[in-house]
C-alpha positions in Angstrom: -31.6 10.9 -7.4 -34.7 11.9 -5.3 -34.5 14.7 -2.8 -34.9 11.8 -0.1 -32.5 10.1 -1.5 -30.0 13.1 -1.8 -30.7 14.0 1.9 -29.8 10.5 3.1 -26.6 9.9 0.8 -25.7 13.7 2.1 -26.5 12.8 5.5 -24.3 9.3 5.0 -21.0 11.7 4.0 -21.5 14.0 7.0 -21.5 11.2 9.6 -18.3 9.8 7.6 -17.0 13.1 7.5 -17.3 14.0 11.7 -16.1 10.4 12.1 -12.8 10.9 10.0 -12.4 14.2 12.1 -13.3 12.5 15.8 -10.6 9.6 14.7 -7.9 12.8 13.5 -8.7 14.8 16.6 -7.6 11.5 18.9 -4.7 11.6 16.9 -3.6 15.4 17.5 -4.6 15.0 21.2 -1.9 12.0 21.5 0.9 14.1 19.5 0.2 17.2 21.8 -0.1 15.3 24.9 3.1 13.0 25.0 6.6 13.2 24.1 8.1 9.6 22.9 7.3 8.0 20.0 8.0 5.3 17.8 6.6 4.3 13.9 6.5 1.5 12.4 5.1 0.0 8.9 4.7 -3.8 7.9 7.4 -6.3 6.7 9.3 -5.5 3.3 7.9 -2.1 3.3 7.2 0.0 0.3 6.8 3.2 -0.7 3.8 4.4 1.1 4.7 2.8 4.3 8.2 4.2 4.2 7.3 7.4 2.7 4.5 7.9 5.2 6.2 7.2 8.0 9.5 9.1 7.6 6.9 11.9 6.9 5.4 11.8 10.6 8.8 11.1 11.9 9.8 14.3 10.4 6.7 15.9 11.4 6.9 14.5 15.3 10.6 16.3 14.7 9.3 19.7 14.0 7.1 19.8 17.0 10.0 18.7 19.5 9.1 15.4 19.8 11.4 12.2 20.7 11.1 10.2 16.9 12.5 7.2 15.5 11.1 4.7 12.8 11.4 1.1 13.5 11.3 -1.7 10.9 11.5 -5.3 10.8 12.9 -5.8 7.3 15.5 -3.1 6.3 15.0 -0.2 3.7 14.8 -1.1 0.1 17.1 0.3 -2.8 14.5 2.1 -4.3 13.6 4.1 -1.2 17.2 4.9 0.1 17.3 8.1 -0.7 14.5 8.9 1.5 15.0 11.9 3.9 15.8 10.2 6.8 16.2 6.9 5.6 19.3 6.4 6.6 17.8 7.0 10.4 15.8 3.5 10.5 16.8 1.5 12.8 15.8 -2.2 12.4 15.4 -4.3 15.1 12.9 -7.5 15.0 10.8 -6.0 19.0 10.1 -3.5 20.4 12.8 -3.0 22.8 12.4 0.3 24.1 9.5 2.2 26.3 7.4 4.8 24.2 4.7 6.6 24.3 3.2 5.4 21.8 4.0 3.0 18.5 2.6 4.1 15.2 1.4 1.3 12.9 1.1 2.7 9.2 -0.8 0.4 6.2 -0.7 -2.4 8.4 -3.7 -5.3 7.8 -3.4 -6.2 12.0 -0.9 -6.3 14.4 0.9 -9.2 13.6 1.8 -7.1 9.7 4.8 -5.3 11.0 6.4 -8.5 12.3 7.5 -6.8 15.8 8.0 -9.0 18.9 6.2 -7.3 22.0 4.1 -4.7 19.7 1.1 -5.2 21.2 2.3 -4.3 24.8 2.5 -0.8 23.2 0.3 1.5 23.3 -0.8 1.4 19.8 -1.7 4.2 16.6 -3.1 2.3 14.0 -2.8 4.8 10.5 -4.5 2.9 7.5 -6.5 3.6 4.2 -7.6 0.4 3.6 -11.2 -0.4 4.8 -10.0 -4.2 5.3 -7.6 -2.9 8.0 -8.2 -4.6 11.8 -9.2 -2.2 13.9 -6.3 -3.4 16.8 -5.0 -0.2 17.6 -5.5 1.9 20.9 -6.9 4.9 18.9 -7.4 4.0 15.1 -7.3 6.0 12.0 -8.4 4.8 8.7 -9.5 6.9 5.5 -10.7 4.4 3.0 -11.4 7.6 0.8 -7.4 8.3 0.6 -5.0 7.6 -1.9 -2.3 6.8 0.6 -1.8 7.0 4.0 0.8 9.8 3.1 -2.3 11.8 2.1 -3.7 11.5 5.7 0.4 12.8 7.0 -0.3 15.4 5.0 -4.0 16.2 6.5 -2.2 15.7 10.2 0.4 18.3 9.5 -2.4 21.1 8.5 -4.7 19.4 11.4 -1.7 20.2 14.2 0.0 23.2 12.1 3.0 22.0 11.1 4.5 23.3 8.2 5.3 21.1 5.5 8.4 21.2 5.1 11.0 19.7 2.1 11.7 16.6 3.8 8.1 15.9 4.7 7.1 17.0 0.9 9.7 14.3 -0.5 8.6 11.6 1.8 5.0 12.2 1.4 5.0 12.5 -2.1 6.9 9.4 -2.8 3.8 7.5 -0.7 1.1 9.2 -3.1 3.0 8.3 -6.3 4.2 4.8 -5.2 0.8 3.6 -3.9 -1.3 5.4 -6.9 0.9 3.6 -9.6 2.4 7.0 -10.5 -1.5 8.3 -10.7 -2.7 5.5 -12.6 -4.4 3.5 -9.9 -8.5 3.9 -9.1 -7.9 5.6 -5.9 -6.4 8.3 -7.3 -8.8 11.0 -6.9 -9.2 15.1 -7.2 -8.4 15.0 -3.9 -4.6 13.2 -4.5 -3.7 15.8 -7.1 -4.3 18.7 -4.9 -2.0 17.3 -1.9 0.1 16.5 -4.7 0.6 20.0 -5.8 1.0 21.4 -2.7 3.6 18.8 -2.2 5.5 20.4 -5.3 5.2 24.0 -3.6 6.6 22.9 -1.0 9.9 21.8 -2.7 9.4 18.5 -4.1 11.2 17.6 -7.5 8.8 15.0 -8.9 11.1 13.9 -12.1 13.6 13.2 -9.3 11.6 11.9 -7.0 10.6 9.0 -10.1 14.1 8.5 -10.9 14.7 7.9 -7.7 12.0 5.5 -7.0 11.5 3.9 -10.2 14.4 4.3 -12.6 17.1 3.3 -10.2 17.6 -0.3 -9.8 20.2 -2.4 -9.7 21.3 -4.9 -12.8 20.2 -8.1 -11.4 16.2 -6.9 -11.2 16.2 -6.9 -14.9 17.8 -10.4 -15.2 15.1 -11.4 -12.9 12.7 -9.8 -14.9 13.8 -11.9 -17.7 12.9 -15.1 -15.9 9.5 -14.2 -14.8 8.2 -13.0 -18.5 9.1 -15.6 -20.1 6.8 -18.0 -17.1 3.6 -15.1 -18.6 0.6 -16.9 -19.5 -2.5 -15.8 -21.3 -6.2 -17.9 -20.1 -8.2 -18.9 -23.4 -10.1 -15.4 -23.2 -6.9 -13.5 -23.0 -8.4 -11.3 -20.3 -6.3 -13.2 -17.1 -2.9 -13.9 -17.0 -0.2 -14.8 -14.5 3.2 -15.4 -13.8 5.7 -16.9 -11.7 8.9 -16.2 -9.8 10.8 -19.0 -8.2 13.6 -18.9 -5.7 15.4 -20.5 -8.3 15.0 -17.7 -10.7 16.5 -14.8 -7.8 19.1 -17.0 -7.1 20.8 -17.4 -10.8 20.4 -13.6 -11.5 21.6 -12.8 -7.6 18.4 -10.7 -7.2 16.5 -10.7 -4.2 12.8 -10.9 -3.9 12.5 -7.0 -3.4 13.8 -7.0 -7.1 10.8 -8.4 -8.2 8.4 -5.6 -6.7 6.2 -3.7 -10.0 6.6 -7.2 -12.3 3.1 -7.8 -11.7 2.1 -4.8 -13.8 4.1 -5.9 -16.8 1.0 -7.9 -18.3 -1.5 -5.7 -17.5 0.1 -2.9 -20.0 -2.0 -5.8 -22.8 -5.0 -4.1 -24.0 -7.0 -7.2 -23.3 -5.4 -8.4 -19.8 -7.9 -7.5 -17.0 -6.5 -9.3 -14.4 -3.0 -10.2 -13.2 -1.3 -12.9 -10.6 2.2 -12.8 -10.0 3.1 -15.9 -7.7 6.3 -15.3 -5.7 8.1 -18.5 -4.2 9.5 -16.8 -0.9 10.1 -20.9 0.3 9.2 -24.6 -1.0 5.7 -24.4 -1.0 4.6 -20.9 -0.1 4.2 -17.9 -2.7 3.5 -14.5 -2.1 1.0 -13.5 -4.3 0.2 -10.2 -5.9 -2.7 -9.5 -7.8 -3.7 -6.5 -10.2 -6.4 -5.6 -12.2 -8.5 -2.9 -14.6 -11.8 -1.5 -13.9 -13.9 -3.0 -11.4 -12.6 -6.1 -10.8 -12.1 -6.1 -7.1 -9.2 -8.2 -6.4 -8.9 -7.2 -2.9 -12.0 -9.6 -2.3 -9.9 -12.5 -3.8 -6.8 -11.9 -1.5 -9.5 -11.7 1.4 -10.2 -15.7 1.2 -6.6 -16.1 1.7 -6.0 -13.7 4.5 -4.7 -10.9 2.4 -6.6 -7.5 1.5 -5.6 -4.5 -0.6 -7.4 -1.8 -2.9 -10.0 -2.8 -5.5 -7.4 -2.9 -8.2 -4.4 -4.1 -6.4 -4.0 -6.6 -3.5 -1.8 -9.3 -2.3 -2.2 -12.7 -0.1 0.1 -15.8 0.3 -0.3 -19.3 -1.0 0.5 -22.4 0.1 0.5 -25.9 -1.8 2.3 -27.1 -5.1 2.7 -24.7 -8.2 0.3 -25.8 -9.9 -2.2 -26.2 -7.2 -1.5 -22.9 -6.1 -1.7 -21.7 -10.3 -4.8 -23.6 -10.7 -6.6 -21.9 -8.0 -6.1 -18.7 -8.1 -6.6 -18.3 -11.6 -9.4 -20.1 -11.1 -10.9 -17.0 -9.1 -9.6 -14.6 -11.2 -11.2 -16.0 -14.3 -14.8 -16.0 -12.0 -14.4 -12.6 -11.2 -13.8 -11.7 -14.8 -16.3 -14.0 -16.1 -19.3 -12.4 -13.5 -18.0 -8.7 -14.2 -18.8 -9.4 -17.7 -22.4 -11.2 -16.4 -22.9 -8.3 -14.6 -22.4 -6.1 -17.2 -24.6 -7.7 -20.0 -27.5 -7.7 -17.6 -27.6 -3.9 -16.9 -26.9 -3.3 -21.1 -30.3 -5.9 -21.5 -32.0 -3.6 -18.7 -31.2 -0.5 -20.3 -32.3 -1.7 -23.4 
């Protein structure tokens, strides 16, 4: 890189860096300022959005703040055992006065699936750089591995201690939404929150069990179903799946049991890219996508109204099965097919 070069791209990073703090600094200034608060992540939430906000609800606690989380959808089995878990209350509005509401992961304002959110005044928390920005004061890291990572930042940021229960909760965010450290967006960065996390208390064999190795019979019938719908394209590089309402009904699961199945086919050497099509009702399907390397598949789910991370993302379909099958392969198999394009003309350039 030329020193001009060096001296811009250096320059770039400050500016992002003073604009993370500015947005961190608004945040503080609320916490110190007010009293009442609520937080809130979006609908069927999962283990960043739980863990991360049960980790500023604790936090809010240990400065003397008025705390509760609010959620739509209740907590699911996997999370449970959550420090504080047990406090959520769900409700489908916002039916009390706060101070202020804080939105965690959410896409926009409409994500958490609260009646009367917007008359709130609103803290958007996000580290996706797809996120709206609808909040009063917004916060989003695109460079963290979770939002839990950014709790953790706010607790140094306002000098709260971390204590156990904010350790558990915001370590369960950084393992949930790296893939258990096997995601892209884990970075240098994740590990060392992650480590101070473990000073701090947290058990993370338990913490796994807890998340990922306790689930209840029917998630493996319904797991059952939805290999055995796994299909391969002729390159063996995309495949997808589905799971029908059918499918949770005759194995009594519910659609929470089918969270992680979409990760199942990418553990094939040559599988790239994954959709997993849920059927949530006749005609719709909540779609999650994955993927290896640098297939972005958060630009896919964008056509559709969806976004996520480069490697996993989600959006929802509408039409027939194989309408719905036909399409989204269809972009799948494109963004494969001009990684691959891509790739051949930078090996001929080199060459």
């Amino acid at each position: 890189m030329s020193d001009k070069r060096h001296a811009s791209a250096h320059h770039s990073s400050l500016i992002t860096h003073h604009f993370f703090v500015d947005m961190l600094s608004q945040v503080v200034e609320l916490i110190e300022s007010k009293q009442r608060f609520a937080i809130t992540s979006h609908i069927r939430p999962d283990g960043d959005g739980l863990g991360s906000s049960l980790g500023l609800y604790w936090l809010l606690r240990a400065l003397g703040k008025e705390a509760e989380v609010i959620t739509r959808d209740s907590v699911p089995y996997s999370y449970r055992k959550l420090p504080g878990a047990a406090h959520i209350r769900v409700t489908p509005e916002v039916d009390r006065d706060y101070d202020a509401v804080f939105v965690i992961e959410c896409s926009d304002i409409t994500r958490p699936g609260l009646i009367d959110l917007e008359k709130q005044f609103v803290v958007n928390i996000d580290h996706h750089a797809t996120s709206a920005l609808f909040g009063d004061i917004n916060w989003i890291d695109a460079t963290a591995s979770a939002v839990g990572e950014m709790i953790y930042n706010l607790c140094k940021a306002i000098g709260v201690r971390v204590t156990k229960e904010i350790a558990e909760c915001v370590y369960t965010a950084l393992v949930t939404d790296t893939g258990s450290f096997h995601y892209s967006n884990t970075t240098e960065r994740t590990f060392k929150v992650a480590s101070e996390l473990v000073k701090a208390g947290v058990k993370p064999a338990k913490v796994s069990q807890d998340v990922f190795s306790s689930y209840a019979w029917s998630k493996l019938g319904l797991l059952s179903q939805v290999l055995a719908t796994a299909r391969r394209d002729p390159s063996g590089r995309v495949a997808w799946m589905r799971q029908t309402m059918e499918m949770q009904k005759s194995a009594d699961a519910t659609e929470e049991d089918g969270d992680g199945f979409v990760n199942y086919p990418l553990t094939v050497s040559e599988v790239e890219v994954v959709a997993l099509l849920k059927e949530t009702t006749p005609g719709v399907y909540r779609t999650s996508l994955r993927s290896k390397g640098d297939i972005n598949v958060a630009r896919i789910a964008e056509k559709f109204g969806g976004g996520g991370h480069r490697n996993a993302a989600g959006c929802t379909l509408k039409g027939e099965w194989e309408e719905a099958e036909r399409t989204i392969v269809r972009l799948l198999t494109e963004a494969v097919e001009r990684r691959n394009g891509d790739r051949d003309r930078t090996e001929d350039a080199a060459a």
